[in-house]
N, CA, C and O atoms as a DFTB+ gen file, in Angstrom:
420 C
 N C O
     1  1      -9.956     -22.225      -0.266
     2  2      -8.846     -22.979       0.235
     3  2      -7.695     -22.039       0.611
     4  3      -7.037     -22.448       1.567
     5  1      -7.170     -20.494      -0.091
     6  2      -6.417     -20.139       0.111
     7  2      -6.669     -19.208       1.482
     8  3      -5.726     -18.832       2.180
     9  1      -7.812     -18.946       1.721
    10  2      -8.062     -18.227       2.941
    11  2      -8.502     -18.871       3.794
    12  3      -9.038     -18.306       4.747
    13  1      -8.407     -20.476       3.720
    14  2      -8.522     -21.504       5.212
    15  2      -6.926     -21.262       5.502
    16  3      -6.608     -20.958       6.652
    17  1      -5.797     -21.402       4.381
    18  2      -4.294     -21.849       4.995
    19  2      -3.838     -20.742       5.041
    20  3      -3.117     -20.609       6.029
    21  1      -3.937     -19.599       4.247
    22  2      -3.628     -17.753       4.888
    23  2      -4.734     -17.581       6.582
    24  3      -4.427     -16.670       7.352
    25  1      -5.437     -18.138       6.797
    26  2      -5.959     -18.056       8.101
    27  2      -5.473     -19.207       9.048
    28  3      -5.774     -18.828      10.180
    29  1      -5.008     -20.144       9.108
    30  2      -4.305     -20.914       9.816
    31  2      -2.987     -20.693      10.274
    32  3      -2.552     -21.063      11.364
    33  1      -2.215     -19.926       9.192
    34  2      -1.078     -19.691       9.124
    35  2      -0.807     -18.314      10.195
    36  3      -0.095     -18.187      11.191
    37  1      -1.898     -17.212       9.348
    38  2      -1.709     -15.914      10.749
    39  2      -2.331     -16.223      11.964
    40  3      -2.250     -15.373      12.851
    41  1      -2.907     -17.212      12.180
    42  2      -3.191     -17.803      13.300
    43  2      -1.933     -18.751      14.257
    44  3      -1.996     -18.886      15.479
    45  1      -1.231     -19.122      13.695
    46  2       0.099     -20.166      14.074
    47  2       1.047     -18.899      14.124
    48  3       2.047     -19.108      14.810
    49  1       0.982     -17.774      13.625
    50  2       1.844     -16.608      14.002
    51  2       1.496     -15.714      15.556
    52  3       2.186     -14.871      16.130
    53  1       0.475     -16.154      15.836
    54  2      -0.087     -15.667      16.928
    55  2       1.032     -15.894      18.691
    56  3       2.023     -16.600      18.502
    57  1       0.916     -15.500      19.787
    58  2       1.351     -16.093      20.758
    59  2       0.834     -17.697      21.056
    60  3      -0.299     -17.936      20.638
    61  1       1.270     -18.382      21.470
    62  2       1.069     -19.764      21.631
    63  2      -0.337     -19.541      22.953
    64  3      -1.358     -20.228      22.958
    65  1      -0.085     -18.646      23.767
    66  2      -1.887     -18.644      24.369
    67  2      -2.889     -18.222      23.834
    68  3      -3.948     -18.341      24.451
    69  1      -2.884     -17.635      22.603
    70  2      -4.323     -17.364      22.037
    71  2      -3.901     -18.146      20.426
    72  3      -4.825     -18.301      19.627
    73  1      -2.774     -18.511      20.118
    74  2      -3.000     -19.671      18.840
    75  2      -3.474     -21.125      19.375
    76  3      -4.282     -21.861      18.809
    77  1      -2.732     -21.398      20.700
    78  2      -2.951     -23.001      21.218
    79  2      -3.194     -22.914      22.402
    80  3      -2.171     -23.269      22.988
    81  1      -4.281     -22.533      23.405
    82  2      -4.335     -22.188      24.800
    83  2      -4.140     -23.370      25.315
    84  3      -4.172     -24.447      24.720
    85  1      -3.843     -23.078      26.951
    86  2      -3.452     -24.340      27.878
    87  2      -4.502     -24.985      28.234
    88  3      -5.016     -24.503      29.243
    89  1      -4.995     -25.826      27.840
    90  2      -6.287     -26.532      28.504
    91  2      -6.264     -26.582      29.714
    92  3      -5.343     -27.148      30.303
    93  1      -6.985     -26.167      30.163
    94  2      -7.633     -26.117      32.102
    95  2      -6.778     -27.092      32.648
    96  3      -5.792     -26.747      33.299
    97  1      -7.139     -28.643      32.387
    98  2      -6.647     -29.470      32.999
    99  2      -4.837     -29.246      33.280
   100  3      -4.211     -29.669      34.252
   101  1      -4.402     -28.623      32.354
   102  2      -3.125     -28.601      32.281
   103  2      -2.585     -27.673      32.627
   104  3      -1.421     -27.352      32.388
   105  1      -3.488     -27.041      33.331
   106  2      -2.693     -25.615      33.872
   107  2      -3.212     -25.760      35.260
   108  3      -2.599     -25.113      36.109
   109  1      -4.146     -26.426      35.632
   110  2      -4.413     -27.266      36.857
   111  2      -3.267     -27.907      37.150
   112  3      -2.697     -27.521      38.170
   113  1      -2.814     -28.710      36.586
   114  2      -1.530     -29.759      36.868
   115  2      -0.567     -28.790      36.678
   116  3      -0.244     -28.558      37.842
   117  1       0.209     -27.959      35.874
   118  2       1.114     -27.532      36.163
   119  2       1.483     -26.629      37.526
   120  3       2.543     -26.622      38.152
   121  1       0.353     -25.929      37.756
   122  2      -0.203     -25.191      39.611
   123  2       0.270     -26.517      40.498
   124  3       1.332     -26.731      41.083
   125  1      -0.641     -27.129      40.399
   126  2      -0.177     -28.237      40.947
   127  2       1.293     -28.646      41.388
   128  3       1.951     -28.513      42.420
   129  1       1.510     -29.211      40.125
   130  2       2.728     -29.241      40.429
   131  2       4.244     -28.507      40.965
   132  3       5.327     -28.983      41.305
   133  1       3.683     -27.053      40.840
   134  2       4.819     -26.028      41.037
   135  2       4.556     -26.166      42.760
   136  3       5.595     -26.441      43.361
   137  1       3.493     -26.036      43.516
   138  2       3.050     -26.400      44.857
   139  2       3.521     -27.638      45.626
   140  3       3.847     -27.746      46.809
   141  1       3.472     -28.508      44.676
   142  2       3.733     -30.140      45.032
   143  2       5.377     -30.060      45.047
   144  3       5.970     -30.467      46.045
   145  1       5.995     -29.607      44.090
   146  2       7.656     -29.623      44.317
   147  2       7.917     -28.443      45.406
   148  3       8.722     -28.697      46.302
   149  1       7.319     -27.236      45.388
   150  2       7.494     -26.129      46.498
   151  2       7.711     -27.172      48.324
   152  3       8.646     -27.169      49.124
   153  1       6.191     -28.013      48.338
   154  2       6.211     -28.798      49.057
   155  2       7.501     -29.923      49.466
   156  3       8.129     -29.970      50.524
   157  1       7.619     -30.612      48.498
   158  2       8.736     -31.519      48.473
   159  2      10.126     -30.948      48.908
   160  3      10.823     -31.731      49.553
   161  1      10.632     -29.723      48.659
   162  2      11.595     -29.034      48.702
   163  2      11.689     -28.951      50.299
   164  3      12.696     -29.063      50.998
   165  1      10.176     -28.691      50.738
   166  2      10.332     -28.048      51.937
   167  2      10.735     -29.509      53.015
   168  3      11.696     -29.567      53.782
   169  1       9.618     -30.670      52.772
   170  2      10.101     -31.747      53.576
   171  2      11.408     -32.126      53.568
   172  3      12.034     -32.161      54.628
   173  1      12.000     -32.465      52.350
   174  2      13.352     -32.583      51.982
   175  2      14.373     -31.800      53.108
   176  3      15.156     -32.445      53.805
   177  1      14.277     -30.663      53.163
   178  2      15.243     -29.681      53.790
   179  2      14.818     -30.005      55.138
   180  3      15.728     -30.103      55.961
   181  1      13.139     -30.270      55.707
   182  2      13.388     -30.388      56.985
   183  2      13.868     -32.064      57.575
   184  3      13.972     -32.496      58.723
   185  1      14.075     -32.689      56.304
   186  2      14.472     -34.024      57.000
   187  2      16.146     -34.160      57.314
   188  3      16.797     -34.736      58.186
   189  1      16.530     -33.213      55.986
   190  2      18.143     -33.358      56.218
   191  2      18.940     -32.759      57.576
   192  3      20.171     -32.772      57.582
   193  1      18.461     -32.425      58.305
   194  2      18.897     -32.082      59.601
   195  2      18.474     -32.878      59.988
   196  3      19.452     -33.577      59.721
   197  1      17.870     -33.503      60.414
   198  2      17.677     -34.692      61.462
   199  2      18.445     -35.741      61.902
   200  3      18.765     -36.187      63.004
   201  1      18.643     -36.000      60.839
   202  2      20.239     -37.919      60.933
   203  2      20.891     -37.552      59.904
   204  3      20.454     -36.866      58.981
   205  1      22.259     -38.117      60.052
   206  2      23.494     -38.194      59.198
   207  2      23.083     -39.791      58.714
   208  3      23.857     -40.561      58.146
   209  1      21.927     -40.028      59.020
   210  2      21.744     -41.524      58.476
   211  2      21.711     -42.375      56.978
   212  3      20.617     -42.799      56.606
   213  1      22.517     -42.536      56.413
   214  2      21.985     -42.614      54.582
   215  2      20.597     -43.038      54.056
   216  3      20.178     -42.642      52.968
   217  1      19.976     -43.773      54.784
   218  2      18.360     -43.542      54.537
   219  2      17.663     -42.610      54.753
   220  3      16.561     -42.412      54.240
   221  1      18.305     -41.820      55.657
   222  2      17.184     -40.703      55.520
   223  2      17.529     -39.535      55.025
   224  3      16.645     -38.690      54.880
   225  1      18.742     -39.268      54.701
   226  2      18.940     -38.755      52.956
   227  2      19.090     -39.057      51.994
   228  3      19.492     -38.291      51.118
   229  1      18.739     -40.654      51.755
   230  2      17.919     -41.093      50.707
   231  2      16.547     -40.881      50.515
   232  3      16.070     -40.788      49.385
   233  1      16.063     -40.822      51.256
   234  2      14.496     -40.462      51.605
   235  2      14.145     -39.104      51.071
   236  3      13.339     -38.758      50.208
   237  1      14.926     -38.477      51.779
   238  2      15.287     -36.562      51.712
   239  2      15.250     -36.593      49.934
   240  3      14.308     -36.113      49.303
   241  1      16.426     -37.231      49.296
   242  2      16.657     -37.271      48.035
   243  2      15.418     -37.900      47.136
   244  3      15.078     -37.273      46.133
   245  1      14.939     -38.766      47.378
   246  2      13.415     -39.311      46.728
   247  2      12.407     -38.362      46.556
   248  3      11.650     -38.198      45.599
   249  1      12.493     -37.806      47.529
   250  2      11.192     -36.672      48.219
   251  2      11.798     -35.477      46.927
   252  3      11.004     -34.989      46.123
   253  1      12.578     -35.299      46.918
   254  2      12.924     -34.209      46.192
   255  2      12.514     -34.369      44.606
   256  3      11.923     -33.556      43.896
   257  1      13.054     -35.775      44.253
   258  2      12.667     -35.676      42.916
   259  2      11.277     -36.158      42.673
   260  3      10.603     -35.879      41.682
   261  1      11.019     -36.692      43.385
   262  2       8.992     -37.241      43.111
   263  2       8.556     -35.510      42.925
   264  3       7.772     -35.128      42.056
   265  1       9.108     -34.760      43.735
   266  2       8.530     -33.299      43.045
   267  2       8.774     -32.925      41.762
   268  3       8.064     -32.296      40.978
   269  1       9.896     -33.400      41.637
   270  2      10.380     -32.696      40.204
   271  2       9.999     -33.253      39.134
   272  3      10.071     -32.730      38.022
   273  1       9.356     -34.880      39.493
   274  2       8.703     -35.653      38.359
   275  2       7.096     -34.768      38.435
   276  3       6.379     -34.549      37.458
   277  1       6.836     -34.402      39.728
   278  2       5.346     -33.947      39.144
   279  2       5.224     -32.821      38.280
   280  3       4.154     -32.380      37.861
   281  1       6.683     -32.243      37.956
   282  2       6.495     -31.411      36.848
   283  2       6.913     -32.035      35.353
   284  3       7.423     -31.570      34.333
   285  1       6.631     -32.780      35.597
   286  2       7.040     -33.712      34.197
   287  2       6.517     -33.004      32.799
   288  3       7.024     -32.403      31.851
   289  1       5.219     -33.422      33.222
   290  2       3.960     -32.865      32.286
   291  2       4.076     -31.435      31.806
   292  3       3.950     -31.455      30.582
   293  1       4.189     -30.689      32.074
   294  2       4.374     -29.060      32.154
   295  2       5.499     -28.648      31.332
   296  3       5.536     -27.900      30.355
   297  1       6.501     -29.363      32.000
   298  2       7.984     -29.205      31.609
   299  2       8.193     -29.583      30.222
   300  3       8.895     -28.975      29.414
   301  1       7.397     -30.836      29.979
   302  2       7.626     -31.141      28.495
   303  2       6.608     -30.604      27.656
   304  3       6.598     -30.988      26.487
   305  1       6.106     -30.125      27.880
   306  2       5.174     -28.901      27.015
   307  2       5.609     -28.186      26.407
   308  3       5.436     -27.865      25.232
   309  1       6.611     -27.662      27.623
   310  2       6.745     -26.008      27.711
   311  2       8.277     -26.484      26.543
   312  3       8.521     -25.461      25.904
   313  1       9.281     -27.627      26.118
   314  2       9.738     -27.812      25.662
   315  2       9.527     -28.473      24.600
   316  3      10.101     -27.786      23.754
   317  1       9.138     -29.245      24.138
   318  2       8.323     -29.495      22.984
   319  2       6.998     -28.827      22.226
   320  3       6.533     -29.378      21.228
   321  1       6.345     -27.443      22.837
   322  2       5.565     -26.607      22.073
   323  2       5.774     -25.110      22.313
   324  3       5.775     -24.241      21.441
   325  1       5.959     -24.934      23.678
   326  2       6.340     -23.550      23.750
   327  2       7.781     -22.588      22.983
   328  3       7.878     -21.485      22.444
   329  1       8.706     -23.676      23.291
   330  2      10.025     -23.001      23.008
   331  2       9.599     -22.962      21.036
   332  3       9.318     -21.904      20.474
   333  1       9.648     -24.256      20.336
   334  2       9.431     -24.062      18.651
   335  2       8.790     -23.325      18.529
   336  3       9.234     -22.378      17.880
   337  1       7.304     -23.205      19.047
   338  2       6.306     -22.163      18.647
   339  2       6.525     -20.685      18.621
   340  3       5.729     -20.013      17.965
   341  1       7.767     -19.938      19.422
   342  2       8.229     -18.964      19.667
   343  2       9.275     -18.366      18.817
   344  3       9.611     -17.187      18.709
   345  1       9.874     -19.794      18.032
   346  2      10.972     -19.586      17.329
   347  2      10.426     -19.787      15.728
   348  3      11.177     -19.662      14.760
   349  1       8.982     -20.121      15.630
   350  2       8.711     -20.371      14.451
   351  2       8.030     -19.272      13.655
   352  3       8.098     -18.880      12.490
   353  1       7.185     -18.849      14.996
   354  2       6.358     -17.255      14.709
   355  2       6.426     -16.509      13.586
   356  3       5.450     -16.346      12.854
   357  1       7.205     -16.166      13.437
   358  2       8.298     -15.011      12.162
   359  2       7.681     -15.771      10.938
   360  3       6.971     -15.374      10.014
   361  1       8.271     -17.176      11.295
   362  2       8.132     -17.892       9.446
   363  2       6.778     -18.258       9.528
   364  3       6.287     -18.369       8.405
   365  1       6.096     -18.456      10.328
   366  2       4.512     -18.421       9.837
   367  2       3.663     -17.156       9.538
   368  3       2.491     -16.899       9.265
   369  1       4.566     -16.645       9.682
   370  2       3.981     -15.036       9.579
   371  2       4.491     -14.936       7.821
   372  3       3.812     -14.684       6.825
   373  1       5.393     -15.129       7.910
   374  2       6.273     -15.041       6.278
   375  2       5.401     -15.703       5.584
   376  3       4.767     -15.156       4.682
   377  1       5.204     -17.307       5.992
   378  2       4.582     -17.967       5.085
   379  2       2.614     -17.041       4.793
   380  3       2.220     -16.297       3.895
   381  1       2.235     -17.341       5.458
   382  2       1.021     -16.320       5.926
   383  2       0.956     -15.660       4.302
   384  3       0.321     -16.174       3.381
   385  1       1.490     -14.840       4.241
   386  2       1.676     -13.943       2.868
   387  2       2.283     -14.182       2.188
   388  3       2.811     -13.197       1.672
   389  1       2.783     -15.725       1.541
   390  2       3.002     -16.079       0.594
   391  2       1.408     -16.222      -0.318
   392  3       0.267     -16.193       0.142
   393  1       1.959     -16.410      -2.013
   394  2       0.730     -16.393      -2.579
   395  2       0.381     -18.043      -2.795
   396  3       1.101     -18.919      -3.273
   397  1      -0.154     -18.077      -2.588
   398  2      -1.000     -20.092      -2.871
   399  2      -1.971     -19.996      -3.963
   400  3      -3.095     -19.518      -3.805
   401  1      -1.323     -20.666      -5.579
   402  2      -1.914     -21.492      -6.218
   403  2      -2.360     -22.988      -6.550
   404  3      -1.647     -23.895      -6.119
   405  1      -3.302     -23.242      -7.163
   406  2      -3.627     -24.679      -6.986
   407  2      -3.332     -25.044      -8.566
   408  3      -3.484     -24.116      -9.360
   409  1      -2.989     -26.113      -8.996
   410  2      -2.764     -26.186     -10.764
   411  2      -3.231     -28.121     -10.933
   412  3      -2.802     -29.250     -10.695
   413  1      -4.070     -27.583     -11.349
   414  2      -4.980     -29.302     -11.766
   415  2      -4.674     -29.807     -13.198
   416  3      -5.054     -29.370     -14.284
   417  1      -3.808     -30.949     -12.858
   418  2      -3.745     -31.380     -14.367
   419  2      -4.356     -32.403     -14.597
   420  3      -4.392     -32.857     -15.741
């Protein structure tokens, strides 16, 4: 037992791509998505020259963020596992080499 959670632990001390890799699918979608807003950016900019019309820089403006939603997925990853996991490192490393007894009463 103490060398499953001393091995979990220097394992959770690791970089977050070889402790928790990005599953394919999700690094598919994040490509994706960095392309898909690259895209959006670009229609966006070529619509806003066209009319001073408010629909069609509303349009312009839609276009822009439907890109920025396709990074939704990615984005909240990278903030809910990447950033803690980076800041936690150290203390799983600490913990790692703490000593673990078990006491059965």
């Amino acid at each position: 037992m103490r060398a499953a959670i001393r091995a979990d632990l220097r394992a959770a001390s690791l970089p977050l791509r070889i402790a928790d890799p990005l599953p394919r699918r999700d690094e598919v979608a994040a490509r994706i998505g960095v392309v898909f807003l690259f895209a959006c950016i670009a229609v966006s900019t070529g619509l806003d020259p066209l009319s001073e019309d408010v629909l069609v820089e509303g349009v312009s403006q839609g276009i822009l963020v439907l890109g920025w939603v396709a990074l939704w997925r990615p984005a909240e990853r990278f903030v809910t596992e990447t950033v803690p996991h980076f800041f936690n490192r150290r203390r799983h490393a600490e913990f790692a080499e703490i000593e673990v007894a078990f006491a059965w009463e």
